[in-house]
DSSP file (Angstrom, degrees, kcal/mol; ACC not computed):
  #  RESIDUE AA STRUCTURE BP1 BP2  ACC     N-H-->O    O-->H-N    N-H-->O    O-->H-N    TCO  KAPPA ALPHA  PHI   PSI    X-CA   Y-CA   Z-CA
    1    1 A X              0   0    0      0, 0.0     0, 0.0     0, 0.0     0, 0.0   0.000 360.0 360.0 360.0 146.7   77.3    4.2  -63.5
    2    2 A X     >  -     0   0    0      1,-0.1     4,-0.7     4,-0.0     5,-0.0  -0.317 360.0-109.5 -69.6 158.2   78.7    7.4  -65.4
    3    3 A X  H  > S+     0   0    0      2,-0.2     4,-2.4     3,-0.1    -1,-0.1   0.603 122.0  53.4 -23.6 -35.5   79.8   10.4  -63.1
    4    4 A X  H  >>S+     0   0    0      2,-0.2     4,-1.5     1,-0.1     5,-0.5   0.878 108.2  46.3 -86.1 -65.3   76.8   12.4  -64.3
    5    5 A X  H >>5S+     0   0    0      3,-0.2     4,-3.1     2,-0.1     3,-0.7   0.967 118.0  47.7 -39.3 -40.6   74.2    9.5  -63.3
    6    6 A X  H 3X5S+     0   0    0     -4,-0.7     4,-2.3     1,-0.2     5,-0.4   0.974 113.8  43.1 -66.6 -69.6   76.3    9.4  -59.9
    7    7 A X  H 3<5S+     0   0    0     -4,-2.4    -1,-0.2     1,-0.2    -2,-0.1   0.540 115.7  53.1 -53.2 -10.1   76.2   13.2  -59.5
    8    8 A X  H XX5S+     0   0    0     -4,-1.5     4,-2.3    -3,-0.7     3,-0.8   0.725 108.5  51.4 -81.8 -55.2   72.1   13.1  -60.6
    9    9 A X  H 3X<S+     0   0    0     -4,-3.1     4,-0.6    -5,-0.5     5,-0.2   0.859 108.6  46.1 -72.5 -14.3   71.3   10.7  -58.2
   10   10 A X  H 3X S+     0   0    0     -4,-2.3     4,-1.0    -5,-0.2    -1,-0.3   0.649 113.6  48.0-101.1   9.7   72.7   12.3  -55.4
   11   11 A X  H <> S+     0   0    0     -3,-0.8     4,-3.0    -5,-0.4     5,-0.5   0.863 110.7  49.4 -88.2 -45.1   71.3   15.7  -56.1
   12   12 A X  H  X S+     0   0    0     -4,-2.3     4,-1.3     2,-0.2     5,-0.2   0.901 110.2  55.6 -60.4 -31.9   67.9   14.4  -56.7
   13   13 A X  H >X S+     0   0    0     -4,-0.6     4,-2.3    -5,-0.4     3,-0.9   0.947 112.1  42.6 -63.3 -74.1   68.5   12.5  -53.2
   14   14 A X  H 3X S+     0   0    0     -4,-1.0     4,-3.3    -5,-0.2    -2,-0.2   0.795 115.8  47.0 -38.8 -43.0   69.3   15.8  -51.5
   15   15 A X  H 3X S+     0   0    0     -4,-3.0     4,-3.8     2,-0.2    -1,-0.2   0.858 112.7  47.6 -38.1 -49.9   66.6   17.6  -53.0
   16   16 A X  H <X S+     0   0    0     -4,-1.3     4,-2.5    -3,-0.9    -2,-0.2   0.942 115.7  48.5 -70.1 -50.7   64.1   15.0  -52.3
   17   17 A X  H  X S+     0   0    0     -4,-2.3     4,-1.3    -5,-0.2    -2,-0.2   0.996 111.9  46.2 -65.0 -64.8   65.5   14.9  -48.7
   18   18 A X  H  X S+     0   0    0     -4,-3.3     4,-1.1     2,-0.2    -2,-0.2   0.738 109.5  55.8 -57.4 -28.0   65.4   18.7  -48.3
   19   19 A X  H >X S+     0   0    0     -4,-3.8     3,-1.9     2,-0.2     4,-1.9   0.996 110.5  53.1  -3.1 -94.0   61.6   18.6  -49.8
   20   20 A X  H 3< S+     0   0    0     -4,-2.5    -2,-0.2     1,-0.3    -1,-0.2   0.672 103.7  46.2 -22.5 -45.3   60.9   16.2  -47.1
   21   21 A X  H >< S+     0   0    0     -4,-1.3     3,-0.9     1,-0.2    -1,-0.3   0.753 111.2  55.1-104.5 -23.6   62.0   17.8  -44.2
   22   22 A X  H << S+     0   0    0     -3,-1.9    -2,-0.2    -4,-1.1    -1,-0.2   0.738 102.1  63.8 -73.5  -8.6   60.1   21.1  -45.3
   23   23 A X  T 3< S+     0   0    0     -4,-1.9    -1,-0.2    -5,-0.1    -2,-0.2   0.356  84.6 100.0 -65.0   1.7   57.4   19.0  -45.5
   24   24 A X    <   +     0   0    0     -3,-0.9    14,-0.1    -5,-0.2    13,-0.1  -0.366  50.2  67.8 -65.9 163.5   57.4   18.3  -41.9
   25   25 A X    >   -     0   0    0     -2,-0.1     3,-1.8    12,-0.1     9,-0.2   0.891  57.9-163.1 119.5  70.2   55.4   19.8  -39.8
   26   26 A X  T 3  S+     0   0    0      1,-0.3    -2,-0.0     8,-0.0    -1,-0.0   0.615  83.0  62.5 -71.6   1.8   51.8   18.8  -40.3
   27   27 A X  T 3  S+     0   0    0      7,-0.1     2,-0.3     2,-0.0    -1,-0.3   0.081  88.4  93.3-108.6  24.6   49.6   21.2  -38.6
   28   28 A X    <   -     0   0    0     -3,-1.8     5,-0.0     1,-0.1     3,-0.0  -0.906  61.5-159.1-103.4 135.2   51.2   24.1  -41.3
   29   29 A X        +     0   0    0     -2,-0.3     2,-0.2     3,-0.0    -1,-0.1   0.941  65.4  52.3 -68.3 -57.3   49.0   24.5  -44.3
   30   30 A X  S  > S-     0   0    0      1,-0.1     4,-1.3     2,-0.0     3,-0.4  -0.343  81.6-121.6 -71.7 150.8   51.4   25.9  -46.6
   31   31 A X  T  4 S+     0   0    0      1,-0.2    -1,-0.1     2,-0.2    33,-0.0   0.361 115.8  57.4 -82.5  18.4   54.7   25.0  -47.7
   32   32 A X  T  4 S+     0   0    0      2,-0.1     4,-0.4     3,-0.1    -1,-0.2   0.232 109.5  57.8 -82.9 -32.2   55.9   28.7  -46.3
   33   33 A X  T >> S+     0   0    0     -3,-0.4     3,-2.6     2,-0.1     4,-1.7   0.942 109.4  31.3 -52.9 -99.4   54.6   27.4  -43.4
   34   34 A X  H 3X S+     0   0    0     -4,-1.3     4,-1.1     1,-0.2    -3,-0.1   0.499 107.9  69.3  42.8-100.3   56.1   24.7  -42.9
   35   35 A X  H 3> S+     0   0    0      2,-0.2     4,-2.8    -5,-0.2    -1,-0.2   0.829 103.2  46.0 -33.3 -64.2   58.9   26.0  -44.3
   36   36 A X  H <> S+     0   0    0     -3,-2.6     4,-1.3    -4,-0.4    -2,-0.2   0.754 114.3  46.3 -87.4 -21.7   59.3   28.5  -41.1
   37   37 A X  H  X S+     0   0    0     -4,-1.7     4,-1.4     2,-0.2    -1,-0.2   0.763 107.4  52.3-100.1 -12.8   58.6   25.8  -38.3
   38   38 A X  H  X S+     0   0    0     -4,-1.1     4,-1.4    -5,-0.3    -2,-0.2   0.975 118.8  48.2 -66.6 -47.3   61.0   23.2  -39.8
   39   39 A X  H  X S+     0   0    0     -4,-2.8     4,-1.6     2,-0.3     3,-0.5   0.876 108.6  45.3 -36.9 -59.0   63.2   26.7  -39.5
   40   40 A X  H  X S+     0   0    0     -4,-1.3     4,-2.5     1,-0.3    -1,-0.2   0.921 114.9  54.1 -82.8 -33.2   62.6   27.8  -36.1
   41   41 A X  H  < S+     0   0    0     -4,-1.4    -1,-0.3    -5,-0.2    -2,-0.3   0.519 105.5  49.1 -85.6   7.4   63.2   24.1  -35.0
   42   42 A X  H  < S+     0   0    0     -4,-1.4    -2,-0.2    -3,-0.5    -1,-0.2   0.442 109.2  56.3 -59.4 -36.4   66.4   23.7  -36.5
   43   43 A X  H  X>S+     0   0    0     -4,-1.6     5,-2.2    -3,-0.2     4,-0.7   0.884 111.6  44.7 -51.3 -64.0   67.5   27.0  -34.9
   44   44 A X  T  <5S+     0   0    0     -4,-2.5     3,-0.3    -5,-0.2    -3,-0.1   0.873 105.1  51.4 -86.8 -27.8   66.8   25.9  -32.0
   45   45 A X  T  45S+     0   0    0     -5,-0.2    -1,-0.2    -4,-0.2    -2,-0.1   0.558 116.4  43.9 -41.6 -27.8   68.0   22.5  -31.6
   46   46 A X  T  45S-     0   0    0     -4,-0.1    -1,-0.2    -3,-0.0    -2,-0.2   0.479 104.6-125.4-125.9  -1.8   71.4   23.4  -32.7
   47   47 A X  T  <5 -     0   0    0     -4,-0.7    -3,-0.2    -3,-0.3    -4,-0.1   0.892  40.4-168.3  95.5  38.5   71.6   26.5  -30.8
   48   48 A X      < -     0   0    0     -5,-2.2    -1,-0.2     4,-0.1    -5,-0.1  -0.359  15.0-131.9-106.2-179.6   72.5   29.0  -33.8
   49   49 A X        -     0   0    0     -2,-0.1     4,-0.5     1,-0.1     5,-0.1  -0.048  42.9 -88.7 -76.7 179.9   73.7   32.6  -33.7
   50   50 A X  S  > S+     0   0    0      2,-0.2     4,-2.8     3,-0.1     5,-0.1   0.763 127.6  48.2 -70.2 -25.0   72.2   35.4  -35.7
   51   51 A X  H  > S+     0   0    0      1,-0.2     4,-1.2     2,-0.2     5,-0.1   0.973 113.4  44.1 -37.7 -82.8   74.8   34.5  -38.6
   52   52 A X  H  > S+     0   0    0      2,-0.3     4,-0.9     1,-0.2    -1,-0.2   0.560 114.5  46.4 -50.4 -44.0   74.2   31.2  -38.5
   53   53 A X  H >> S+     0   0    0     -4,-0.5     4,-2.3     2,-0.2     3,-1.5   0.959 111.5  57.0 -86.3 -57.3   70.1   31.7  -38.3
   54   54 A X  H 3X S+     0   0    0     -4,-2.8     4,-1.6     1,-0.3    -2,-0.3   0.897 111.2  47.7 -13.1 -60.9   70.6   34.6  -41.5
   55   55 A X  H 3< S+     0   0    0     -4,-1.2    -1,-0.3     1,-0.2    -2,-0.2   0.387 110.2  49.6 -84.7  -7.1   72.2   31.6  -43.3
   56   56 A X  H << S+     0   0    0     -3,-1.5     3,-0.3    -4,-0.9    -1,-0.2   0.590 105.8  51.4  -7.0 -70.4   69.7   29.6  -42.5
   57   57 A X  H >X S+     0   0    0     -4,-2.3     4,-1.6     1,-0.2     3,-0.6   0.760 107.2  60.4 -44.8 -52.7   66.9   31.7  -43.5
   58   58 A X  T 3< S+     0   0    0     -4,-1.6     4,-0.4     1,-0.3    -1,-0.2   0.318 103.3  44.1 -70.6  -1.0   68.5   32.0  -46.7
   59   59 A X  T 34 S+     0   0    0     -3,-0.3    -1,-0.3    57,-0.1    58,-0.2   0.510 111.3  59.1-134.0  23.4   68.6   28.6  -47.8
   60   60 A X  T <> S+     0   0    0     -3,-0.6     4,-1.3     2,-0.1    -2,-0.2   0.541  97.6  51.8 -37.0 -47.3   65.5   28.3  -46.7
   61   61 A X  T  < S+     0   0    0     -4,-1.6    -3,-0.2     1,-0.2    -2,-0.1   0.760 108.4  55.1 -96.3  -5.1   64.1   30.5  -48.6
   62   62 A X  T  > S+     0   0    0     -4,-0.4     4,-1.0     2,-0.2    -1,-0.2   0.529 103.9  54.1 -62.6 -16.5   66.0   28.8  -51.9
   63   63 A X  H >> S+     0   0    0      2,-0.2     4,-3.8     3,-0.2     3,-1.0   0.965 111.0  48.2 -73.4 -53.9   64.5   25.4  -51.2
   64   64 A X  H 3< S+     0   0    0     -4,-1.3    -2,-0.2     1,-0.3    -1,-0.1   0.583 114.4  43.4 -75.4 -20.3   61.3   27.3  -51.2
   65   65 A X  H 3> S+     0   0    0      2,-0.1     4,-1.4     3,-0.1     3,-0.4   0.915 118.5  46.2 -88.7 -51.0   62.2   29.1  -54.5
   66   66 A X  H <X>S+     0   0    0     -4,-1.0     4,-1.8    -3,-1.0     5,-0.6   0.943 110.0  55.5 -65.6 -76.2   63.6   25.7  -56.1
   67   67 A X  H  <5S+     0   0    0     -4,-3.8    -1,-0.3     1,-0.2    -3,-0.2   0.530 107.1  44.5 -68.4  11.2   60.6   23.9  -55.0
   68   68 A X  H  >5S+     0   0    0     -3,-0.4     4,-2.6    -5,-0.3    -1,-0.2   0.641 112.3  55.3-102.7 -57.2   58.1   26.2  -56.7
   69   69 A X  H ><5S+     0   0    0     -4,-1.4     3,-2.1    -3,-0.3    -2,-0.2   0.984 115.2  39.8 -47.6 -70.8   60.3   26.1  -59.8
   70   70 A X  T 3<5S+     0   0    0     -4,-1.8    -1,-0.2     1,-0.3    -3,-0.1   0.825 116.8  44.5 -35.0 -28.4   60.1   22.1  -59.8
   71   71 A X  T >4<S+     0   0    0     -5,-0.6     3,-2.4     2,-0.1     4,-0.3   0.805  88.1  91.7-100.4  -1.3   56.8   21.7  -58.9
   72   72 A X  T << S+     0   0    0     -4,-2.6     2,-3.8    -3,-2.1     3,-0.5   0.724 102.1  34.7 -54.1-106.4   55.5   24.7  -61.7
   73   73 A X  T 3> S+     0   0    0      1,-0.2     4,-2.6    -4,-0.1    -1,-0.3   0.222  84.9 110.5 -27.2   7.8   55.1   21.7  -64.5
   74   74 A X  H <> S+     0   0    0     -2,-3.8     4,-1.9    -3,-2.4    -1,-0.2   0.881  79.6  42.6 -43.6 -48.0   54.1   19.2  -62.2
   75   75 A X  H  > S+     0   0    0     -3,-0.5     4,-2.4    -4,-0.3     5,-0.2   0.977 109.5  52.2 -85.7 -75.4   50.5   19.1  -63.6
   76   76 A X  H  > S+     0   0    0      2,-0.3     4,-1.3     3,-0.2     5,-0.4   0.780 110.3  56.1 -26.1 -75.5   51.2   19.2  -67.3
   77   77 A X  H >X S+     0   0    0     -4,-2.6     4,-1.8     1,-0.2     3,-1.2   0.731 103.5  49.9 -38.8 -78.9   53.7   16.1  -66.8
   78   78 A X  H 3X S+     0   0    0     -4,-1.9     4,-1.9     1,-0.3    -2,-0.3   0.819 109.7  51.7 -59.6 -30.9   51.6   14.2  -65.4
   79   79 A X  H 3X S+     0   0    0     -4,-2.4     4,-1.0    -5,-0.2    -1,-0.3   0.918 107.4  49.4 -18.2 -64.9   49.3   14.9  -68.1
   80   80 A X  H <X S+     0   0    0     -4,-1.3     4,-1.7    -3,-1.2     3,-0.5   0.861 112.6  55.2 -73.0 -52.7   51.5   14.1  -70.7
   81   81 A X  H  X S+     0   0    0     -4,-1.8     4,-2.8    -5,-0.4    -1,-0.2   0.929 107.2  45.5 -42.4 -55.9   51.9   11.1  -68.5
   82   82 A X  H  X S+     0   0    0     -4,-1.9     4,-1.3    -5,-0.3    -2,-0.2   0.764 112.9  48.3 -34.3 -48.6   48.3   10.1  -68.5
   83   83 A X  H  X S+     0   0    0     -4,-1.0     4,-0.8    -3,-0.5    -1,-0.2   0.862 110.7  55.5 -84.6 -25.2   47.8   10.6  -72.2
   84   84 A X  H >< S+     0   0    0     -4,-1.7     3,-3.2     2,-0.2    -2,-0.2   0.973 107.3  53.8 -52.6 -73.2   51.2    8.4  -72.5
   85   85 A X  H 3< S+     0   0    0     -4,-2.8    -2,-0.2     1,-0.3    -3,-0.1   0.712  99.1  58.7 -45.2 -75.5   49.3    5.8  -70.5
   86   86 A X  H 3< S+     0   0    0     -4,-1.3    -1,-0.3     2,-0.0    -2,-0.2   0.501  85.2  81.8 -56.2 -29.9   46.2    5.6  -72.7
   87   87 A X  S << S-     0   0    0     -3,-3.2     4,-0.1    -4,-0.8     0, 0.0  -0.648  90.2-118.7 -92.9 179.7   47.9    4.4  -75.9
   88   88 A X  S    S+     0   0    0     -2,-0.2     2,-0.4     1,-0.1    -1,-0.2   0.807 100.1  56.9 -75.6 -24.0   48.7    0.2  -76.0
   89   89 A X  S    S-     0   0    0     -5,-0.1    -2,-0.1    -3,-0.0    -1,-0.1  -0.816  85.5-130.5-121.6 141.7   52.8    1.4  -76.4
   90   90 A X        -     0   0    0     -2,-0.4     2,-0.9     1,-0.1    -2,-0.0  -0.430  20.1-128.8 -69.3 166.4   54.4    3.3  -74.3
   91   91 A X     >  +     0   0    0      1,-0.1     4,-2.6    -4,-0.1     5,-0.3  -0.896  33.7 167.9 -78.8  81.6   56.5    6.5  -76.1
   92   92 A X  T  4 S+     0   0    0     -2,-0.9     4,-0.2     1,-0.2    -1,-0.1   0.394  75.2  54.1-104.1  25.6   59.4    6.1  -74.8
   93   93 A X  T  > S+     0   0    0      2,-0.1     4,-0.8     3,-0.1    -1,-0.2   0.683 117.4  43.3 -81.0 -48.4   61.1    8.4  -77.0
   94   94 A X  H >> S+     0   0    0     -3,-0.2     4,-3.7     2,-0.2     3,-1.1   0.954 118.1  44.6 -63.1 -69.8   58.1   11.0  -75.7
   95   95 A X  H >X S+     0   0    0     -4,-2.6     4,-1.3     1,-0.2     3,-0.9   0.989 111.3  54.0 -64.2 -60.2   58.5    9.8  -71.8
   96   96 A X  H 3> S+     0   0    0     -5,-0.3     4,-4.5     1,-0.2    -1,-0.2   0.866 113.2  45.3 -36.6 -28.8   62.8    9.9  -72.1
   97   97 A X  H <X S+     0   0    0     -3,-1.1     4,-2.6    -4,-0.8     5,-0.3   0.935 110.2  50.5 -83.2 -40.0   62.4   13.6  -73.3
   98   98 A X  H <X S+     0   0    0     -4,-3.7     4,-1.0    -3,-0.9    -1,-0.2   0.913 116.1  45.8 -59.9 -36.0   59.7   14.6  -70.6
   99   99 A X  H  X S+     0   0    0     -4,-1.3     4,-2.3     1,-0.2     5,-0.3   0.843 108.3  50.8 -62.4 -49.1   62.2   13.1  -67.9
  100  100 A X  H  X S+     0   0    0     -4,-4.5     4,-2.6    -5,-0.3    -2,-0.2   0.782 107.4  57.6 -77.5 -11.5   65.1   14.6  -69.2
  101  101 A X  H  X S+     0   0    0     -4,-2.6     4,-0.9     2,-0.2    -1,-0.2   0.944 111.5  45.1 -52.4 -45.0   62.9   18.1  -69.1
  102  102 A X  H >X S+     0   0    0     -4,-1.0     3,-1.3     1,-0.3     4,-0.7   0.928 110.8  51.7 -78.3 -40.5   62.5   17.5  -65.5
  103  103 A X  H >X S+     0   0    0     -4,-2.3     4,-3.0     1,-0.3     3,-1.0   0.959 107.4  50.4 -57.0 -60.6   66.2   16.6  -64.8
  104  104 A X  H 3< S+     0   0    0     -4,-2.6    -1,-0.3    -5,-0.3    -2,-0.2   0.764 107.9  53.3 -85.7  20.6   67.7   19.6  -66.4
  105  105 A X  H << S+     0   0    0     -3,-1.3    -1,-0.3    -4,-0.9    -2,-0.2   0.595 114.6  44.9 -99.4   9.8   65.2   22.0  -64.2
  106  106 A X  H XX S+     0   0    0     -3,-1.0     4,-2.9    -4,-0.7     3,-2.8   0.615 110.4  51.6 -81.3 -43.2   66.6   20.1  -61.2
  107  107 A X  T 3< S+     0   0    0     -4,-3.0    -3,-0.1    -5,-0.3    -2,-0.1   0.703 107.6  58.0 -80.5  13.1   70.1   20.4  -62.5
  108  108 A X  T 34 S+     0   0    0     -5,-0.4    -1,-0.3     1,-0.1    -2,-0.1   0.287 108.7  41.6-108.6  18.9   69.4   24.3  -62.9
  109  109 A X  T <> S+     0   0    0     -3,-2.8     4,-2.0     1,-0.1     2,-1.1   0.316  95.1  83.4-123.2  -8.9   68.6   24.9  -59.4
  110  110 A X  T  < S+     0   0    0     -4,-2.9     4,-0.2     1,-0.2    -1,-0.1   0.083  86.2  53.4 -68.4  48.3   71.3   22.7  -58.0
  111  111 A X  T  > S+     0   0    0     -2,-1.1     4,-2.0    -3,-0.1    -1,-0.2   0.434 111.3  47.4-132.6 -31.9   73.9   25.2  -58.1
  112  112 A X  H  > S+     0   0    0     -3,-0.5     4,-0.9     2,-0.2    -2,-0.2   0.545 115.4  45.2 -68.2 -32.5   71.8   27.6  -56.3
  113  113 A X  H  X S+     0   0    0     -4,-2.0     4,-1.3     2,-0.2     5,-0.2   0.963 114.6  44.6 -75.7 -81.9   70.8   24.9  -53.5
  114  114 A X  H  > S+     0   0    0      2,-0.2     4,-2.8     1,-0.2    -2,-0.2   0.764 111.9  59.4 -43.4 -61.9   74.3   23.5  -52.9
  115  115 A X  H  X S+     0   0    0     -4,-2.0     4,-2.0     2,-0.2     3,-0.5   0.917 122.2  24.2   0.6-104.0   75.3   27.8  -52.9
  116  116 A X  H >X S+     0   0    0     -4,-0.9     3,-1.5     2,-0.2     4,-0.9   0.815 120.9  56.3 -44.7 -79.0   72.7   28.5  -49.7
  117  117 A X  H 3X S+     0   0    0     -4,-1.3     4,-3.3     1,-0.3    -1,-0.2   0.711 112.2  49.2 -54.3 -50.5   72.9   24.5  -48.3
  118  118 A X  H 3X S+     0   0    0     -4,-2.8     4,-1.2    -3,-0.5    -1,-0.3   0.942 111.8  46.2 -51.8 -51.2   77.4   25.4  -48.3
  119  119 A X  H << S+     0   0    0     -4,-2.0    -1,-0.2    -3,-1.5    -2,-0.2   0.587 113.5  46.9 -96.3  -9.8   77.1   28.5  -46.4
  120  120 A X  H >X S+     0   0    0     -4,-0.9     4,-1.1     3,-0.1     3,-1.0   0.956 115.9  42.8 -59.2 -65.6   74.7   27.1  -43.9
  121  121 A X  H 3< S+     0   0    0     -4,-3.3    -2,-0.2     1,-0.3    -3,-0.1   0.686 114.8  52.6 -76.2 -26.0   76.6   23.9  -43.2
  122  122 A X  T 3< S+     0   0    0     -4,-1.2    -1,-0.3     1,-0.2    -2,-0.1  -0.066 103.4  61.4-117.3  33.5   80.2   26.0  -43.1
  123  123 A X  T <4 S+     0   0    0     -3,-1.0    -2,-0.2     1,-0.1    -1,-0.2   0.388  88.0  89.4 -45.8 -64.3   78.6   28.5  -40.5
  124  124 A X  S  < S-     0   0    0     -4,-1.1    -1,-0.1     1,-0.1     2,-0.1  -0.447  80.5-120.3 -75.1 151.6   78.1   25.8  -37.9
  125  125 A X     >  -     0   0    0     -3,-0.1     4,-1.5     4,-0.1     3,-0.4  -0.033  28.5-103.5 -40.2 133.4   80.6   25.0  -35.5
  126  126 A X  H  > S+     0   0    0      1,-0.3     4,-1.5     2,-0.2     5,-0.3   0.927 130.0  48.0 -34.5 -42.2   82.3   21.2  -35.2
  127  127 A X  H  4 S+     0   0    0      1,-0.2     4,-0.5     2,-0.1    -1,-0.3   0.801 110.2  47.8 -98.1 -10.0   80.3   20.6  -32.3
  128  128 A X  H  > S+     0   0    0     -3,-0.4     4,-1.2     2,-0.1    -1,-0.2   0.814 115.7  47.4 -33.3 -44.8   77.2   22.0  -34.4
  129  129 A X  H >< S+     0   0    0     -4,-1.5     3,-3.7     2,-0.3     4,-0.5   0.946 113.4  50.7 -34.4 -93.1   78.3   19.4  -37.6
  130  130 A X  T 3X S+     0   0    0     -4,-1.5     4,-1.6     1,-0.3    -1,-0.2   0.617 110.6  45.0  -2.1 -57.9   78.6   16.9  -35.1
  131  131 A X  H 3> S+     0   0    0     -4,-0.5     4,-2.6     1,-0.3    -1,-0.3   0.970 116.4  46.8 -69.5 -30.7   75.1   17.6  -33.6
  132  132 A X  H <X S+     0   0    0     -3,-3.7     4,-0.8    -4,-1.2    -1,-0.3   0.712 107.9  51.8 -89.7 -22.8   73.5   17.8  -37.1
  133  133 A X  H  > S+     0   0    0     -4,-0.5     4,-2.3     2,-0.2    -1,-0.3   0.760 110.6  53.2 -96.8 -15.9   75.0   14.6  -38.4
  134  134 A X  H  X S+     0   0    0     -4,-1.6     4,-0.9    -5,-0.3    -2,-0.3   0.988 110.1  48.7 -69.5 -65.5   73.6   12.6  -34.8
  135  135 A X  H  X S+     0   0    0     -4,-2.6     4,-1.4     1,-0.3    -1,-0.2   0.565 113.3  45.0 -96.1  -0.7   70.1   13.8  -35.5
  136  136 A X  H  X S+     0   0    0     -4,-0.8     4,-3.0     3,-0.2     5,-0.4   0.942 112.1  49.8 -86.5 -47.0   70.1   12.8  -39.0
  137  137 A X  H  X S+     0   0    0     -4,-2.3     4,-0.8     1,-0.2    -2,-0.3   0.653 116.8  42.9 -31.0 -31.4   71.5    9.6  -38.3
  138  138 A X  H  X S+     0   0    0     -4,-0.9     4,-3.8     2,-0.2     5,-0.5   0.916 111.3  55.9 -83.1 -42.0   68.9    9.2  -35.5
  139  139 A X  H  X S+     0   0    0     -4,-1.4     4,-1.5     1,-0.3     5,-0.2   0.922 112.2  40.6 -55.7 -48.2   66.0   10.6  -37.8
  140  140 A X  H  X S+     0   0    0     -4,-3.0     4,-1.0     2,-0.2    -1,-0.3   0.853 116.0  48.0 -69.7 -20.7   66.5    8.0  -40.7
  141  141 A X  H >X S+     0   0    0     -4,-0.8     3,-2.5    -5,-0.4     4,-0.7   0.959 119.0  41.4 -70.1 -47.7   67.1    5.2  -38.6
  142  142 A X  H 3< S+     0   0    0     -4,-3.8    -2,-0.2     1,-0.3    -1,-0.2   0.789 127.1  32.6 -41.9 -32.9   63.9    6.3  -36.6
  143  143 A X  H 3< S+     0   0    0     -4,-1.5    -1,-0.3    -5,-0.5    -3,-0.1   0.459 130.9  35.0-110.0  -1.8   61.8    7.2  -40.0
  144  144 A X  H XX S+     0   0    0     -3,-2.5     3,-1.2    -4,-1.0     4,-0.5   0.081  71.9 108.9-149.5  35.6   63.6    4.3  -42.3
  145  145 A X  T 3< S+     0   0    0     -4,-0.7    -1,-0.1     2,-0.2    -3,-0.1   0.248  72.8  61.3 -98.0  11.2   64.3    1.5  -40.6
  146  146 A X  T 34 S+     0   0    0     -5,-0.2    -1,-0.2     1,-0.1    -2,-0.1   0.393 100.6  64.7-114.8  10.6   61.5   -0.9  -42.2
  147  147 A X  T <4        0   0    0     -3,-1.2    -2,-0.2     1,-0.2    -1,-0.1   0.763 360.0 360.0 -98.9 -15.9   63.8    0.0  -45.8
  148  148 A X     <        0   0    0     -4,-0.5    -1,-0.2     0, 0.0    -2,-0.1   0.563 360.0 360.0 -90.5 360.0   66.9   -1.9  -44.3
């Protein structure tokens, strides 16, 4: 794999993961919802300061900016997918170009993500890290343990 595949697949992983985890919380309608109890239970689980909760807020409210960007063309692709589907051969001149659409309006928000995501993670404390790297480690074994 190139450097640039490497560095695509782990941004789309992180994305995809932070997606996910504002998507928690199923008794919020919105994804502002959401948004603000995945927030307030992160806060409080890790104990942060007002800095720390600021910085927080703020890269919150860039996934939430980022994910609005992503998801504006959702519907058209899959159109353009759909009409793809219909003829007997795929376009896969057609499909490569619609994918690479979608790839470089991911790789125009990463800089922006990774920005907010830094100054969150280099706020907390060691024994904050520490706490944060336990409760993902528990959460994927807990939520992924039937991929292993």
């Amino acid at each position: 794999m190139t450097s640039r595949t490497k560095k695509t697949i782990a941004f789309t992983t992180l994305l995809g993961f932070i997606l996910l985890a504002t998507g928690c919380g199923m008794f919020h309608k919105s994804p502002e919802e959401r948004a603000e109890w995945i927030t307030y239970k992160i806060a409080k689980k890790m104990d942060l300061n007002e800095t720390q909760k600021t910085k927080l807020n703020q890269l919150k409210d860039q996934i939430l900016l980022s994910r609005k960007t992503l998801k504006g063309d959702k519907k058209k692709h899959h159109e353009q997918l759909l009409t793809m589907l219909d003829s007997p051969v795929l376009e896969q001149e057609k499909l490569s170009l619609m994918i690479d659409e979608i790839v470089f309006a991911a790789q125009k928000e990463k800089p922006a993500l990774i920005s907010a995501l830094g100054d969150f993670y280099d706020s907390l404390s060691d024994e904050q890290r520490k706490k944060l790297k336990e409760k993902m480690e528990r959460h994927h074994a807990k939520k992924h343990h039937h991929w292993n």
